[in-house]
Structures are given as structure tokens and as C-alpha cells.
Chimera marker file (.cmm) of the C-alpha trace (Angstrom):
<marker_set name="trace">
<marker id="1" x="-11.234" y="-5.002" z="9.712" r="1" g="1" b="0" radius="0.5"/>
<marker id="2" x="-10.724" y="-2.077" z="12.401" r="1" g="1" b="0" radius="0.5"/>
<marker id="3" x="-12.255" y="0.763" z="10.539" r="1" g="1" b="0" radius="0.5"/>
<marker id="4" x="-11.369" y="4.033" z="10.828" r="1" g="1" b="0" radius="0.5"/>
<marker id="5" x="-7.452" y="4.330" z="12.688" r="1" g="1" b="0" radius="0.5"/>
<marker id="6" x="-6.616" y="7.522" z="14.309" r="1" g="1" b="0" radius="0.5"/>
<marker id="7" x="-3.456" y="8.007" z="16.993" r="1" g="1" b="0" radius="0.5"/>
<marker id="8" x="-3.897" y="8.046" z="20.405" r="1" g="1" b="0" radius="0.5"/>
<marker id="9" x="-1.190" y="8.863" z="22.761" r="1" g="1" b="0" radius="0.5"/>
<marker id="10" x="1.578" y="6.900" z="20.799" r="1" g="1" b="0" radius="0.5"/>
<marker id="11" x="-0.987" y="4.397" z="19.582" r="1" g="1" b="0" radius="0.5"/>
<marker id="12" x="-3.139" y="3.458" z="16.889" r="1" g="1" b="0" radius="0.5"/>
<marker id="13" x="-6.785" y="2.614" z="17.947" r="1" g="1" b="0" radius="0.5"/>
<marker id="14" x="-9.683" y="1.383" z="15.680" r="1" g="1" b="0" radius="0.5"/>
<marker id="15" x="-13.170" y="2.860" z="15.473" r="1" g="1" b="0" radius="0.5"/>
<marker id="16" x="-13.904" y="1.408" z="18.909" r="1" g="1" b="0" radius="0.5"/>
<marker id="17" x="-10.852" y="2.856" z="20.509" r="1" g="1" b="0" radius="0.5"/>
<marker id="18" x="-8.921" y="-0.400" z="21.215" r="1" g="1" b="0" radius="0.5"/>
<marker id="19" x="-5.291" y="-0.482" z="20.490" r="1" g="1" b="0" radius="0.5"/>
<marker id="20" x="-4.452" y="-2.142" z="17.130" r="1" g="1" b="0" radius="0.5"/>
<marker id="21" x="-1.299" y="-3.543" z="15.483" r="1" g="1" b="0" radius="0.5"/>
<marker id="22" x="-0.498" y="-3.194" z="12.110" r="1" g="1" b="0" radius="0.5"/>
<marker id="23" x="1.401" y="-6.248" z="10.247" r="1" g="1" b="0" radius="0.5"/>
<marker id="24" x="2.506" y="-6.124" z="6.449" r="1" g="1" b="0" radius="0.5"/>
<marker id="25" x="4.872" y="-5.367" z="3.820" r="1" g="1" b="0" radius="0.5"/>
<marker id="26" x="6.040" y="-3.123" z="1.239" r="1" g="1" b="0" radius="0.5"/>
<marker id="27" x="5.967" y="-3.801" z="-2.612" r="1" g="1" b="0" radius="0.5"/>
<marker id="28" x="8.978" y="-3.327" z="-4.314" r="1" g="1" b="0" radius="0.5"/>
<marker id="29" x="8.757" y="0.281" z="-6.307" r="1" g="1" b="0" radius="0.5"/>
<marker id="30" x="5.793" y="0.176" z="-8.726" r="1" g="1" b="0" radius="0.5"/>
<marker id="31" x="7.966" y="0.674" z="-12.213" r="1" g="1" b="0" radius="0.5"/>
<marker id="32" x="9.998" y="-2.542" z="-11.462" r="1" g="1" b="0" radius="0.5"/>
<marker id="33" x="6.938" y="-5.031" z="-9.691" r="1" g="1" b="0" radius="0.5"/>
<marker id="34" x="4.373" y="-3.645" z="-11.932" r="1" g="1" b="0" radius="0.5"/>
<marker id="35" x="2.635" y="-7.257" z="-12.491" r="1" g="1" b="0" radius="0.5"/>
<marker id="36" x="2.199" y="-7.346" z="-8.358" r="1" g="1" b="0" radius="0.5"/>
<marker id="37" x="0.233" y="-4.262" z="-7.967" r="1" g="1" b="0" radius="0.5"/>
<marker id="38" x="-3.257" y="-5.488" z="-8.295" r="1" g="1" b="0" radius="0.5"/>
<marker id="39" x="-5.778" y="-6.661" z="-6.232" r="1" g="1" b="0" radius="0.5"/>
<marker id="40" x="-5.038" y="-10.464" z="-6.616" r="1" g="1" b="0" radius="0.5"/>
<marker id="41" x="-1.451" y="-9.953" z="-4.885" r="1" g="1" b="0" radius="0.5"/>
<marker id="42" x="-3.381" y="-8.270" z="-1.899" r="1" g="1" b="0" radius="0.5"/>
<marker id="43" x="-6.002" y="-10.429" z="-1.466" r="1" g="1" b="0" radius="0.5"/>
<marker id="44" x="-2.791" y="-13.127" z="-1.386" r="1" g="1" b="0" radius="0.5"/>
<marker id="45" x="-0.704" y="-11.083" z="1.078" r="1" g="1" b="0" radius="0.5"/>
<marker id="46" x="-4.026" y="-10.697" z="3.484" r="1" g="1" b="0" radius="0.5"/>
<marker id="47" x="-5.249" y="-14.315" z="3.027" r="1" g="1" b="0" radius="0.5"/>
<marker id="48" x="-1.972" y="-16.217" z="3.270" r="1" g="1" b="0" radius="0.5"/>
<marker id="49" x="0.702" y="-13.885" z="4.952" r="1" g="1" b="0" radius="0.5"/>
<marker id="50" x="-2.362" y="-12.325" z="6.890" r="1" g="1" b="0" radius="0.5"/>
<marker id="51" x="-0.954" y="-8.542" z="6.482" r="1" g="1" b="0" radius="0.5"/>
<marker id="52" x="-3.172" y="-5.993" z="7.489" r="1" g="1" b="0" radius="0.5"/>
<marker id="53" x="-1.442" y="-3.298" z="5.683" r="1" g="1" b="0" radius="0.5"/>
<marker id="54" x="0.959" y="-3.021" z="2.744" r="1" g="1" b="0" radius="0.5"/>
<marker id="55" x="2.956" y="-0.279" z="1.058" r="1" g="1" b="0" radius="0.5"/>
<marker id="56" x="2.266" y="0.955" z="-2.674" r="1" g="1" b="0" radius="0.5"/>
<marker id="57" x="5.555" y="2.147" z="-3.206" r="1" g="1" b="0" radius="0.5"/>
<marker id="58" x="5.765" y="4.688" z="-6.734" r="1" g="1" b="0" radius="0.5"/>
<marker id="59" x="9.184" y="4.892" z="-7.697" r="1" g="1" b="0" radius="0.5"/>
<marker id="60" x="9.732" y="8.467" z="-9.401" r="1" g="1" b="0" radius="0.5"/>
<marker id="61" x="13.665" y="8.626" z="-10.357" r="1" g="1" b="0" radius="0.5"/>
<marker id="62" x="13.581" y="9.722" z="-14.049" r="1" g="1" b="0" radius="0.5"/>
<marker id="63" x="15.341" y="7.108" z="-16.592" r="1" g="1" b="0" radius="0.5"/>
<marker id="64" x="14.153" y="4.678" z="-14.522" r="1" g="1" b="0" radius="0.5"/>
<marker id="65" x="10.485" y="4.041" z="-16.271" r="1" g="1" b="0" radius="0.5"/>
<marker id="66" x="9.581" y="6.100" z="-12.899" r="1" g="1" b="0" radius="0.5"/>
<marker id="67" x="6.969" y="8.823" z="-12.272" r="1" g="1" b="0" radius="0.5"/>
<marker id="68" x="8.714" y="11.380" z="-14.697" r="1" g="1" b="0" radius="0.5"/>
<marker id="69" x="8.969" y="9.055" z="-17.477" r="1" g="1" b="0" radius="0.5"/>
<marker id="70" x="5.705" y="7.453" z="-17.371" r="1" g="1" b="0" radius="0.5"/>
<marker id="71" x="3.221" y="9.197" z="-14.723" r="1" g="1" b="0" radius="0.5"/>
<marker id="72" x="0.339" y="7.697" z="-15.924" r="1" g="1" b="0" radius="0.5"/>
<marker id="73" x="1.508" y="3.940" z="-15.784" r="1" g="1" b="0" radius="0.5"/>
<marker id="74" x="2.596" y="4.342" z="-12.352" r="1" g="1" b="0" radius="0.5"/>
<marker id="75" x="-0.333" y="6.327" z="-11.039" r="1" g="1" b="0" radius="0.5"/>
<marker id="76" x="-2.525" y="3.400" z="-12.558" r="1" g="1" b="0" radius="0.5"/>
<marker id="77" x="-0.024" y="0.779" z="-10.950" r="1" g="1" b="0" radius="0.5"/>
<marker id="78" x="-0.418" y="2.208" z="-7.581" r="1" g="1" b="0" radius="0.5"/>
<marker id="79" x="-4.266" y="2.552" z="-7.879" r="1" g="1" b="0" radius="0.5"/>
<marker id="80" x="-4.547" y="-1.339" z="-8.828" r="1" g="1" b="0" radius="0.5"/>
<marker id="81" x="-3.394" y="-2.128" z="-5.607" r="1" g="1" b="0" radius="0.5"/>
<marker id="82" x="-6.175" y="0.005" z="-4.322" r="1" g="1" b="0" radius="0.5"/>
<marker id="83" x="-8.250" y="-2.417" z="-5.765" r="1" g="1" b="0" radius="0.5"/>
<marker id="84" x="-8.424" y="-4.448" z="-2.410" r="1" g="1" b="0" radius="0.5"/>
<marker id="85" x="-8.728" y="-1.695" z="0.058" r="1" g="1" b="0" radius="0.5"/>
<marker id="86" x="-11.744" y="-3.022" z="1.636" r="1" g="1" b="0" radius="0.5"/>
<marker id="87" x="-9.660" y="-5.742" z="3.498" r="1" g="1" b="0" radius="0.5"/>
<marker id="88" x="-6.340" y="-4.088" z="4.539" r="1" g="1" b="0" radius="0.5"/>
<marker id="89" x="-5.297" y="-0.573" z="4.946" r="1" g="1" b="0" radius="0.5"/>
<marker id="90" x="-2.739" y="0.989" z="2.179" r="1" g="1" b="0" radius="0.5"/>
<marker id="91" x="-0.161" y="3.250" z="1.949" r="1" g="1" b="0" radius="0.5"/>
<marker id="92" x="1.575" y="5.125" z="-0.904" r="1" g="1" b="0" radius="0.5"/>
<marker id="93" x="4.560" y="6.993" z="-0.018" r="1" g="1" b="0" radius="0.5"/>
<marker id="94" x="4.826" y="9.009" z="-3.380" r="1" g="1" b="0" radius="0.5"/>
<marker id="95" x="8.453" y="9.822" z="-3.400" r="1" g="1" b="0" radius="0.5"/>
<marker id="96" x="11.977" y="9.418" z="-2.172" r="1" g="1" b="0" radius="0.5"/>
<marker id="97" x="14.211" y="12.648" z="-0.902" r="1" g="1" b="0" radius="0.5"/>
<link id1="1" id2="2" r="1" g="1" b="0" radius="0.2"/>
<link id1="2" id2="3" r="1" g="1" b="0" radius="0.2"/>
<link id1="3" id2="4" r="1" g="1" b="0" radius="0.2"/>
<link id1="4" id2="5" r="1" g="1" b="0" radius="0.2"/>
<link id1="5" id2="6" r="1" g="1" b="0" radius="0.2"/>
<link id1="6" id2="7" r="1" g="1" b="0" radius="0.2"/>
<link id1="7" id2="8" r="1" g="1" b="0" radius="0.2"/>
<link id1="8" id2="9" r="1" g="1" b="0" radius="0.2"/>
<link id1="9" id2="10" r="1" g="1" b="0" radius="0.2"/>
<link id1="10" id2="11" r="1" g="1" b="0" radius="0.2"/>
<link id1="11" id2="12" r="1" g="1" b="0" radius="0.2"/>
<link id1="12" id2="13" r="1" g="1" b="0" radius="0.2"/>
<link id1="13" id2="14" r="1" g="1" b="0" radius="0.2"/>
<link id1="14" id2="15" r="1" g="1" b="0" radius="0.2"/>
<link id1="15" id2="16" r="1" g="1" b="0" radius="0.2"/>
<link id1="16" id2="17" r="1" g="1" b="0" radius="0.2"/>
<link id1="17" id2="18" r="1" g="1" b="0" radius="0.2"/>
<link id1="18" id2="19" r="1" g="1" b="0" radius="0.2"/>
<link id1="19" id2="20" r="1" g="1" b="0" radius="0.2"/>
<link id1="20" id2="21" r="1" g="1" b="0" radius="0.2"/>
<link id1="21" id2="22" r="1" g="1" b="0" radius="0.2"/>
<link id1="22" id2="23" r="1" g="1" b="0" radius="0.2"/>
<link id1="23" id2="24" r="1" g="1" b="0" radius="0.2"/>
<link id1="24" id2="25" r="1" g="1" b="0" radius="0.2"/>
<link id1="25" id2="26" r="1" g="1" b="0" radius="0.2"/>
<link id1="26" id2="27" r="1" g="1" b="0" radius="0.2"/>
<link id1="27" id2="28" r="1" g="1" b="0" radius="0.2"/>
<link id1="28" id2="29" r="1" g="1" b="0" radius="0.2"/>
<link id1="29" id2="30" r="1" g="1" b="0" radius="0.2"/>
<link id1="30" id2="31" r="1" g="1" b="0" radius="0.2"/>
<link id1="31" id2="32" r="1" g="1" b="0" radius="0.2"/>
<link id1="32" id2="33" r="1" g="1" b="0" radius="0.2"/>
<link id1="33" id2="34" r="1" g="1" b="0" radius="0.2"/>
<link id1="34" id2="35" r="1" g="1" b="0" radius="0.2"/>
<link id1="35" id2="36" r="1" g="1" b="0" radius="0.2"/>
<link id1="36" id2="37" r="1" g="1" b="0" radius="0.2"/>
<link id1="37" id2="38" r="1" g="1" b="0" radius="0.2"/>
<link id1="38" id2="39" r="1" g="1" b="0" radius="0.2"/>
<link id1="39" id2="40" r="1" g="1" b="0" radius="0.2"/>
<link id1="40" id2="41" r="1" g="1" b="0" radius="0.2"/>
<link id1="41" id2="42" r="1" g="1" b="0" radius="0.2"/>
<link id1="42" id2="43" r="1" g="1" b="0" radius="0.2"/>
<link id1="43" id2="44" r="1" g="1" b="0" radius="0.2"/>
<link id1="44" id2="45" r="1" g="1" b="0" radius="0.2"/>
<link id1="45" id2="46" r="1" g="1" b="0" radius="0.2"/>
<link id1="46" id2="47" r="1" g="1" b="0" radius="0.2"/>
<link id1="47" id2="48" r="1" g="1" b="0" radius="0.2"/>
<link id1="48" id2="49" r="1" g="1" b="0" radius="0.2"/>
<link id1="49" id2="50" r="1" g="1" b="0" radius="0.2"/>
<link id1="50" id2="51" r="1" g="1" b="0" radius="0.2"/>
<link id1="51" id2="52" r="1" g="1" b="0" radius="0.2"/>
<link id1="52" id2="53" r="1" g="1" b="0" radius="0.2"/>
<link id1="53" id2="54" r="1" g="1" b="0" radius="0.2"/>
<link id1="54" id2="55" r="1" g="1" b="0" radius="0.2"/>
<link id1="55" id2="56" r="1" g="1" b="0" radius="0.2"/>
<link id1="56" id2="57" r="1" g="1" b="0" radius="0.2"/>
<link id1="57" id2="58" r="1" g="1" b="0" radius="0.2"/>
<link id1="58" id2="59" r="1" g="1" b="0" radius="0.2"/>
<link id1="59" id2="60" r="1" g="1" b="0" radius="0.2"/>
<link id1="60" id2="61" r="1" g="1" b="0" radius="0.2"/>
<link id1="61" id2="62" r="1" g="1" b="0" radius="0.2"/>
<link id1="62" id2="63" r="1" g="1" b="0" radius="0.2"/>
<link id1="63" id2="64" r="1" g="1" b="0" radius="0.2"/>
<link id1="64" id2="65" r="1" g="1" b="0" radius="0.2"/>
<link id1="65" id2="66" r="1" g="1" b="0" radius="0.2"/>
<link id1="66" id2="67" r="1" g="1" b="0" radius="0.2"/>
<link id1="67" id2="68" r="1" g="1" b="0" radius="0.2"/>
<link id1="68" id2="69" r="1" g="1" b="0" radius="0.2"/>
<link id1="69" id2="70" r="1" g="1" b="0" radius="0.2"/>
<link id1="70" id2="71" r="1" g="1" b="0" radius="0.2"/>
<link id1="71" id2="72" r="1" g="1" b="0" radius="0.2"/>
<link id1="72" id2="73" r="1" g="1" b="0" radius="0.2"/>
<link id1="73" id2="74" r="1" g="1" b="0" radius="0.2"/>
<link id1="74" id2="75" r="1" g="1" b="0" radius="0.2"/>
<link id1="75" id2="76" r="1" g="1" b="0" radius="0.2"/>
<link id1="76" id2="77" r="1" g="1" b="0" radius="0.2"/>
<link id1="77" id2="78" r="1" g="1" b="0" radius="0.2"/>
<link id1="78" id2="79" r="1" g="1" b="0" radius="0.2"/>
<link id1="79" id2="80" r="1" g="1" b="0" radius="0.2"/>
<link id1="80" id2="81" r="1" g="1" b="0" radius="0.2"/>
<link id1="81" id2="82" r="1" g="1" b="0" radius="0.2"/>
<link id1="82" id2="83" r="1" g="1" b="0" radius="0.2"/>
<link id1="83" id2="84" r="1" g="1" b="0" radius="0.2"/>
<link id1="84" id2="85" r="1" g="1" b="0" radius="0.2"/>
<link id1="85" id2="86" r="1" g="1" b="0" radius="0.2"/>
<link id1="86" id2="87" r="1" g="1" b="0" radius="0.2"/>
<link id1="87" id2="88" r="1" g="1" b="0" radius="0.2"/>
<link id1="88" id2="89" r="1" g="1" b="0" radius="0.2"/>
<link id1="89" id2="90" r="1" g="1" b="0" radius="0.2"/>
<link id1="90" id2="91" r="1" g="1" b="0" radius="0.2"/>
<link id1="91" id2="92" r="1" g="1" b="0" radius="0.2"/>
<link id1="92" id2="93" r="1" g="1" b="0" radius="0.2"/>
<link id1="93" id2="94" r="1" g="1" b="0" radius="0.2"/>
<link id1="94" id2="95" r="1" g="1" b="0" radius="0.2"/>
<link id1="95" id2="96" r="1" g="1" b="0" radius="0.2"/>
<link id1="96" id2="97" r="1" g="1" b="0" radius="0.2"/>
</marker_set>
């Protein structure tokens, strides 16, 4: 896609230095949209809604079935959707404050 992204000024550029934009979503938090995080979904969300990046989202909120209940369901959720890194960029934002 645009390889490796780094910041320039208040942009992001690709490998070759030429500005890029990033378009994509978020999945819902990973104990509730489980059956979504795998590679199928992204392959869907880069083919058909043509994102370039999407969101793993882990939900962590205990008696929720988050991170403290179960932390090795949702670590394996949000490394499914991993699965298609190859053709769009991810991003996990581990917890809420």
C-alpha cells in the first residue's frame, strides 16, 4: 500500500515521502463484535468500503467479558484482525481512561 508512515510536519508521508490520507473505521469493542475481528471482515472493509486503516478496539471494563475477565479471548480477538495487515494499516487502542 504506502509502506512504512512516519509524520512530517503535520502530515503523514509513505516510504517515498508523499503525503498520504488515511480512510477507515473502527470495530465496535472486541468483547461485543468478537465474530468481526478476523481477517475476512478486513479484507471486506479494504475491498468493498476501500479503508486503508481500521481500529481493533479491546474493550477492558471488568463484568463486561472485557480484558479483566477474559484477557486471553480478547488478546486473540484483536490479533485476528491482524490477520490482514498486509493490505491496510491497524490500530489497537488498548484501553479507555
Amino acid at each position: 500500500m504506502f509502506g512504512a508512515l512516519r509524520i512530517q510536519g503535520n502530515k503523514f508521508v509513505d516510504e517515498n515521502n508523499y503525503p498520504v490520507q488515511l480512510k477507515g473505521m473502527s470495530l465496535y469493542w472486541s468483547q461485543w463484535s468478537t465474530p468481526f475481528y478476523n481477517a475476512n471482515t478486513l479484507k471486506y472493509l479494504v475491498s468493498n468500503i476501500k479503508s486503508s486503516i481500521i481500529r481493533a478496539a479491546m474493550g477492558v471494563q471488568q463484568d463486561m467479558d472485557g480484558y479483566l475477565d477474559g484477557e486471553s479471548t480478547r488478546i486473540q480477538a484483536v490479533r485476528s484482525s491482524y490477520d490482514c495487515r498486509r493490505c491496510c494499516y491497524c490500530q489497537s487502542h488498548v484501553c479507555h481512561h
